[in-house]
C-alpha positions, 0 to 999 in steps of 0.5 A, spaced: 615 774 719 610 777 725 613 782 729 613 780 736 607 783 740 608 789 745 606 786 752 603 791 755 596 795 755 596 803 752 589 805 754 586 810 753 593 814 751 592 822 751 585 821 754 581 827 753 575 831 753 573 836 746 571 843 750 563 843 745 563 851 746 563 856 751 555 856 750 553 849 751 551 848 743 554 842 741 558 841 736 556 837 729 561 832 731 567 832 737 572 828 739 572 825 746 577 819 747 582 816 744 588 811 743 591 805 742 592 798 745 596 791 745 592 787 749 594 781 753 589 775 753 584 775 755 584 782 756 576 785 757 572 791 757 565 790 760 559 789 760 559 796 759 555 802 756 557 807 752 555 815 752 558 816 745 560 813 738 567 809 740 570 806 733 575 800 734 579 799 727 583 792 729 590 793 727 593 785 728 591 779 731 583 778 734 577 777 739 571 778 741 565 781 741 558 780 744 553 785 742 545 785 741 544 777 743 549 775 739 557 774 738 562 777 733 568 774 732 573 780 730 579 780 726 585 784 723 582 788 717 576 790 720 572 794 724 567 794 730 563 800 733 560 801 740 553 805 740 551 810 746 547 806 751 547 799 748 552 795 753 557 791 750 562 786 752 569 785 747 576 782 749 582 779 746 583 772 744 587 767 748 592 766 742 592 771 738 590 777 742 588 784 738 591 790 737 587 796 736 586 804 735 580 807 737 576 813 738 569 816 741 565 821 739 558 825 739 554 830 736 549 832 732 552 829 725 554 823 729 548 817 728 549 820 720 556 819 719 556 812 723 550 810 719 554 813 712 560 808 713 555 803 714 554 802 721 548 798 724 545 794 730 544 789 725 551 790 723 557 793 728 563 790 724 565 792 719 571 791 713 576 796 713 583 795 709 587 802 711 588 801 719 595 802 717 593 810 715 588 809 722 594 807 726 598 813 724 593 818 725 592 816 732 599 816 734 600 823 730 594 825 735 597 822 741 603 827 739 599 833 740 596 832 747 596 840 749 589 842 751 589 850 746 584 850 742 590 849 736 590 842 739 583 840 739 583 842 732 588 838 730 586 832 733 579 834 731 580 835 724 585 827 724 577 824 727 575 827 721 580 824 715 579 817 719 571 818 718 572 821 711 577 814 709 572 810 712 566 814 708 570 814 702 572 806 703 565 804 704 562 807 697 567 804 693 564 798 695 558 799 693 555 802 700 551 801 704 544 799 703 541 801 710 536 806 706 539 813 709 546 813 706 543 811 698 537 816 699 541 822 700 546 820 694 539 818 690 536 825 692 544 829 691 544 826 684 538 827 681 537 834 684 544 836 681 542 834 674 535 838 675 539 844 677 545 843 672 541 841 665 544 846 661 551 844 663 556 839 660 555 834 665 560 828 665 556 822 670 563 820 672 564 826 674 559 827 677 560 820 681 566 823 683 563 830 686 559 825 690 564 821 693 561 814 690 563 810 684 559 810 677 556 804 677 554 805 685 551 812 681 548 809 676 544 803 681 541 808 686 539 813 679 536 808 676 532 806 683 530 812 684 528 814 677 527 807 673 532 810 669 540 811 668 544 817 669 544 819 662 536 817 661 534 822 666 538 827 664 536 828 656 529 827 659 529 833 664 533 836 657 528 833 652 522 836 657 525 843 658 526 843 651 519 841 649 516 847 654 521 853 652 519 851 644 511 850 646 511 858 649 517 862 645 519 864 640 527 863 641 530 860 635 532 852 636 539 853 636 538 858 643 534 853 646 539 847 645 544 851 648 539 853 654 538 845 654 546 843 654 547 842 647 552 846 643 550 842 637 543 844 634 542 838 630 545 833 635 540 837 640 535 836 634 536 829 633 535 827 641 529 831 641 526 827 635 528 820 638 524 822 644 518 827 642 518 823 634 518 830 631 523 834 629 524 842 633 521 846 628 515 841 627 513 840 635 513 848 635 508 849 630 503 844 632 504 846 640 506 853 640 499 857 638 503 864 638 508 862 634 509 865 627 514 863 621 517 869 619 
């Protein structure tokens, strides 16, 4: 049965400002604001523009948003954000009015972090299933108000695990394709298997070093190479293996261990498959230098 709601209004509840630094540096990401609230019906903001990134995650029941020209109905589950300077109305339902956390924030990283959890002007509202965990971060920061800078901290590093979770839950989605976000993963994964050919690498490990799930990873690798994970690795092998046996003299099993192959004729199976000739023979016919003993 629905708990009966709180006829009262929380706002802006420790209400606070994040010290940026003594040197007026800003900070990658810091907390400005944050609360809870049972609103009443009706109950309104604005229209009102914002000087930070705000987040609301709707605990329970629903309202309103107009944002953009357009009008955003909003509902237990999900989510919505305000952005820096862009004016927004938002207000509770008349029969079942929302009860939501919040928190606004800004820096250098923010438009970033916003933009990895999939945040767009084309898309201010969100899915969120883990609220609960939000609510209990925002009343565990609500317990720590002193302004020391072992507070600021806390509160700072809490704002960092909601964001994280909201990362998180967004990749396991399959993540955003607002460009940004895919492309750093892309970029990330193919960059790593450049650098780490020699090693044992386990796409689904990799996946989860990155944060996404493997069929996500296999999705963005194959845009941004036209082929799988996997493919792309034993190519970027195939091509190193090819280079170290047309200009040296190493014996093929040093050089399948070079290209993460502690197998040499598994390592020389995979090379014939992709070159059409085995090890030995690519070396006499490209390496000039090379001569049998």
């Amino acid at each position: 049965m629905k708990e009966q709601r709180k006829a009262e209004i929380v706002e802006n509840c420790g209400f606070f400002a994040e010290d940026t630094g003594k040197d007026g540096t800003d900070t990658a990401v810091s907390l400005d604001f944050f609360g809870y609230e049972h609103c009443l019906p009706r109950h309104s903001y604005g229209p009102s523009a914002r000087r930070n990134y705000v987040i609301h995650v709707v605990i329970d029941g629903k309202g309103i948003m107009d944002y953009g020209g357009k009008r955003w109905t909003i509902r237990k589950g999900e989510m919505f954000i305000l952005f820096p300077g862009e004016v927004t109305t938002y207000y509770a339902d008349r029969e079942d009015p929302w009860y939501y956390c919040w928190f606004g924030f800004q820096g250098s990283s923010a438009r970033r972090i916003v933009e990895s959890i999939g945040f767009t002007a084309q898309t201010p509202v969100l899915s969120f299933a883990h609220g609960d965990r939000v609510e209990k971060r925002i009343k565990d920061m609500l317990s720590s108000v002193s302004l020391t800078l072992d507070g600021q901290l806390h509160r700072n590093a809490e704002m960092l695990e909601i964001l994280s979770e909201m990362i998180r839950g967004r990749a396991e989605q399959g993540g955003s394709d607002s460009g940004l976000t895919a492309f750093s993963y892309s970029e990330y994964a193919v960059r790593y298997i450049n650098n780490h050919f020699s090693e044992k690498i386990k796409i689904q490990e990799l996946a989860r070093h990155i944060g996404i799930s493997r069929s996500y990873l296999v999705k963005l690798v194959r845009q941004e190479t036209g082929m799988s994970p996997q493919e792309y690795l034993i190519t970027v092998r195939m091509r190193r293996a090819a280079d170290l046996l047309s200009r040296s003299n190493d014996p093929v099993f040093a050089i399948a261990s070079e290209c993460g192959y502690d197998d040499a004729l598994a390592f020389s199976r995979v090379f014939k498959s992709k070159f059409g000739q085995n090890p030995s023979d690519y070396r006499l016919q490209h390496n000039k230098s090379y001569s049998e003993e």
